[in-house]
N, C-alpha and C positions, 0 to 999 in steps of 0.2 A: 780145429787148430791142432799142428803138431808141432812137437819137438826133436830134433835131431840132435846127437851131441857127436861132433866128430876130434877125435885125436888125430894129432898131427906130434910123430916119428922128425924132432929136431936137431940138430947136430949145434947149434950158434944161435943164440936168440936174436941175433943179426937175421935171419932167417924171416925168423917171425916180423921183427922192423919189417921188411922189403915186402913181406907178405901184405901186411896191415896199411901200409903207407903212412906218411905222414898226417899223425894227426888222425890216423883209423880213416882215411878218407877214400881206402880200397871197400873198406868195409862198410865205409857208410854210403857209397854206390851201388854196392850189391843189396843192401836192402831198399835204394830206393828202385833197382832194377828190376830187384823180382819180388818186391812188396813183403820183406821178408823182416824179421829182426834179426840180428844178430849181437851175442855177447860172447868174450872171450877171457879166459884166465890164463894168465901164459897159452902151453899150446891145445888147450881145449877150448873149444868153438863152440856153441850153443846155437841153434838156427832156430827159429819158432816165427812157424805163419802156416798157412793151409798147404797140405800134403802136396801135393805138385811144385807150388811154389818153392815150397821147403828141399824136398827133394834135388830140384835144377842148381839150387842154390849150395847145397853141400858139394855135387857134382864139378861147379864154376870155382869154389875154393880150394877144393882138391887141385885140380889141375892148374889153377894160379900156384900152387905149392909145389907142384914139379916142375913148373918152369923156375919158380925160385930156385930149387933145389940142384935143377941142371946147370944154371947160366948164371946163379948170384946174382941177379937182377931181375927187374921186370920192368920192364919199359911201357909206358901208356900205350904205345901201338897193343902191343902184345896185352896188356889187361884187355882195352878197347872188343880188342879180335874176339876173344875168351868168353868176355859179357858178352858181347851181339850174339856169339854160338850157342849160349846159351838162352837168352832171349829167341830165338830162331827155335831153340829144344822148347819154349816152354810155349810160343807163338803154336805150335805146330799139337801142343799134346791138345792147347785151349781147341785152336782151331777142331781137331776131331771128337773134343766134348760139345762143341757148339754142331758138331755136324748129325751126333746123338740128339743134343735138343734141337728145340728152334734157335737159329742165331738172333741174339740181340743185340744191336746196339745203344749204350745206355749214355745220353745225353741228360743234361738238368731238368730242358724240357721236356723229358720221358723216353719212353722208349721207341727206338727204329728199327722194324723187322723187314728183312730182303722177302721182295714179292717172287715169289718162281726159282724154278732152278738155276738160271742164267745170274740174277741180282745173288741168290747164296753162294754160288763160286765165285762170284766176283767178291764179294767180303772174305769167305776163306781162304783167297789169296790173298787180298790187302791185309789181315793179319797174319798171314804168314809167312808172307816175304817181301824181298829189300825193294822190291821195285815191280809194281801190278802197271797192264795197260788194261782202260777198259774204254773196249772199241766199239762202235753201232750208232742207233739213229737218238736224233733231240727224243728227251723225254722217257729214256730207259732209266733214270734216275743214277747214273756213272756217275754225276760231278755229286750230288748230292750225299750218296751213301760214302762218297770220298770222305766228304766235311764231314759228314757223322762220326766217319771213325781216327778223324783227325781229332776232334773236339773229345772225342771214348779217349785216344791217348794220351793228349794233354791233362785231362781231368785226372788221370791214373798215373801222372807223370811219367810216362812210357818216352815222353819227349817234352823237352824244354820249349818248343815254338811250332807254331803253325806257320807256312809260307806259301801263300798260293799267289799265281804268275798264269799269266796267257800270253802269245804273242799277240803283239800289238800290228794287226793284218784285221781289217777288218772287211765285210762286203763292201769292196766301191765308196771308201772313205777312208781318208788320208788324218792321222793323229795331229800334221801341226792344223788341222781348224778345226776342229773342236777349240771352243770356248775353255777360256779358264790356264788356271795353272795344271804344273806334271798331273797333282792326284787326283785333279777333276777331271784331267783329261781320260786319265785311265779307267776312272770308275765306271764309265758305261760299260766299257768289256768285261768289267770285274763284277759287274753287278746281281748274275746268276750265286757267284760265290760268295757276298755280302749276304745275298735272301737267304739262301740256308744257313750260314753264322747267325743272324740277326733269331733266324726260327728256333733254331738249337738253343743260343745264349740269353737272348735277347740282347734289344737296342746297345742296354748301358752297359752292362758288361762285355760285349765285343768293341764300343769305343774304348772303353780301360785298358784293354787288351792291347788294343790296336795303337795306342798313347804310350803303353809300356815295352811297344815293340813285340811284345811275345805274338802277336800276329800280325805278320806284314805281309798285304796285297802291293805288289809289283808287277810292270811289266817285266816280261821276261829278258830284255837287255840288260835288266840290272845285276841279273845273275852273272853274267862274267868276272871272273876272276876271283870268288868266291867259293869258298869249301862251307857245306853245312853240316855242320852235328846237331844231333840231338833233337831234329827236327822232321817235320811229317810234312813234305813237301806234295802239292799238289800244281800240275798243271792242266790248266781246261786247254779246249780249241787246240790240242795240240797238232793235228791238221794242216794245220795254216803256221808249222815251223819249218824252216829250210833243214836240208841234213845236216850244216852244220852247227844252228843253234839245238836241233836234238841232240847233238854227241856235246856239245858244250854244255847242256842243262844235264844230261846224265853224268858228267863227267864231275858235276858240283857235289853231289852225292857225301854226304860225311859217316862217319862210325857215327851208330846207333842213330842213323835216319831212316826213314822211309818214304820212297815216292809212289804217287799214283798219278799219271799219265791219262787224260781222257782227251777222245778225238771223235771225229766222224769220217769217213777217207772220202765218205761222197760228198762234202761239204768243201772242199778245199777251195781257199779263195786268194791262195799265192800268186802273181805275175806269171805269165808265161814264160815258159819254159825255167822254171823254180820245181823241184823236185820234193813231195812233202817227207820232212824227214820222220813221220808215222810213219808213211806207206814203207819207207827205208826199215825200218825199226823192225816192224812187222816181217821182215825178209831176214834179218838178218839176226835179229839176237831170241829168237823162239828155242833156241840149242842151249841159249844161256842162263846157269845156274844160278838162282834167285830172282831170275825174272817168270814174270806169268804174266800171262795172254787172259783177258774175258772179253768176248765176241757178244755183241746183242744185235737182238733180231728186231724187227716191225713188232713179233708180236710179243715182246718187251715192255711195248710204250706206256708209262703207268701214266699219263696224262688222260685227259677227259677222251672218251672213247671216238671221238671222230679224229682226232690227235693219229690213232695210229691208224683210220681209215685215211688218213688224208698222208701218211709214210706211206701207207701201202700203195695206193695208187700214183705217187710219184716214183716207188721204185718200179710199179709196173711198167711204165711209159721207159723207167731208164732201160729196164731188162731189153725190153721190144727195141731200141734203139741201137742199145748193143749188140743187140742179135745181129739187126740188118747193119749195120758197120761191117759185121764179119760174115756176111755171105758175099 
């Protein structure tokens, strides 16, 4: 545990108000942000929690204080901006102490460690930035170390809800017959991402969750017209999304969320001539700042070992096929 104490150079304790927010409610987000305490006496600060923690956190009030200082206000966009950046600084120092140890991810039900180099880049990207794609064959374990570290955030309160979404595009079946109401309809597609919540939480507590809204399985049409904060959004199959429900699901994106995007591009099972908005994604936002790419192979597959003799020899037939196309 440390202590920092920082002094803060006031001109109006009007200052300090704008600083603190109403009701200390700047202050009591920064300590649920970066796991930190804070107390204050006029313009002395007290910060105490573990050295990095503590550190980001002096850093993040600092510079909330010259925006106060500059502009006599501070508007939630501009706190919002300030925490994420900071969140993002403390994402990224975690991130290269987990790349020193083994990386863990810590659910109720114990711990989940990434198999291989491919599964550990793929988590030190999903902790450390706004928006991870993780591409390759069934069975690299993309959708599942997803849920792990959705379920690591929420428990840490790093975010207020879990959201996972698939497009509702299934192989060669149409949503209205399937039996049942909207969530029974939905649940076969969702049902990969049910088994690892249910494994992580277990049963009763993902129903609670799920009763309290703090985790909602949706298809992905319900996304429109929605902004999320504060949330660790996940979408599987995303494959089988047009370009324009990918730029619509990215564009739902709120302060202090994070998404993680899983697909297969060989898998795609949109109508003809529907263009997957992955394979789009994958062309065009690889230049863009806070996005990252994890690519998985065949020899990825952490399912039972015929699992990926039986990837490999499906993608050998594709290779051969594609070859002779193009001769």
């Amino acid at each position: 545990m440390a202590t920092r104490e920082l002094v803060l150079t006031i001109e109006d304790n009007q200052q300090l108000a704008i600083l603190n927010g109403h009701l200390d409610e700047n202050l009591r987000l920064l300590e649920k942000r970066f796991g930190v305490e804070i107390n204050n006496r006029a313009n002395v600060y007290k910060v105490i929690g573990e050295n990095r923690h503590v550190d980001v956190a002096v850093d993040v009030l600092q510079t909330l204080f010259q925006e106060v200082q500059s502009n006599s206000r501070l508007s939630a966009e501009t706190l919002h901006v300030i925490v994420q950046s900071g969140c993002q600084a403390l994402s990224e120092a975690t991130s290269h102490l987990h790349q020193e140890n083994n990386i863990v991810i810590s659910t109720k039900r114990g711990q989940i460690r990434p198999r291989g180099a491919n599964q550990k880049m793929y988590v030190e990207n999903i902790l450390a930035s706004d928006v991870t794609f993780g591409i390759g064959p069934a069975g690299t374990g993309k959708t599942y170390l997803a849920v792990a570290a959705a379920v690591d955030a929420l428990e840490r309160q790093e975010v207020r809800r879990i959201l996972l979404t698939r497009p509702a595009v299934e192989a060669g079946e149409k949503l209205g017959f399937l039996p049942g109401d909207l969530s029974q309809k939905v649940d076969p597609y969702l049902r990969p991402l049910y088994d690892a919540l249910y494994e992580m939480l277990g049963f009763e507590k993902v129903a609670k969750l799920i009763e309290s809204n703090v985790i909602e399985v949706a298809p992905l049409a319900y996304m429109r017209g929605r902004t999320l904060n504060e949330a660790f959004i996940i979408m599987d199959e995303s494959q089988n999304t047009t370009v324009e429900q990918m730029k619509m699901f990215l564009t739902r994106i709120g302060f202090n969320s994070r998404a993680v995007i899983t697909g297969d591009i060989t898998q795609v099972d949109l109508p003809r001539g529907k263009s997957s908005g992955l394979r789009q994604a994958i062309d065009i936002l690889s230049e863009v700042k806070g996005v990252k790419f994890s690519f998985f192979q065949s020899g990825d597959v952490v399912r039972h070992p015929v699992v990926q003799r039986i990837v490999r020899a499906y993608e050998a037939i594709e290779n051969d096929s594609h070859d002779s196309t193009h001769h």
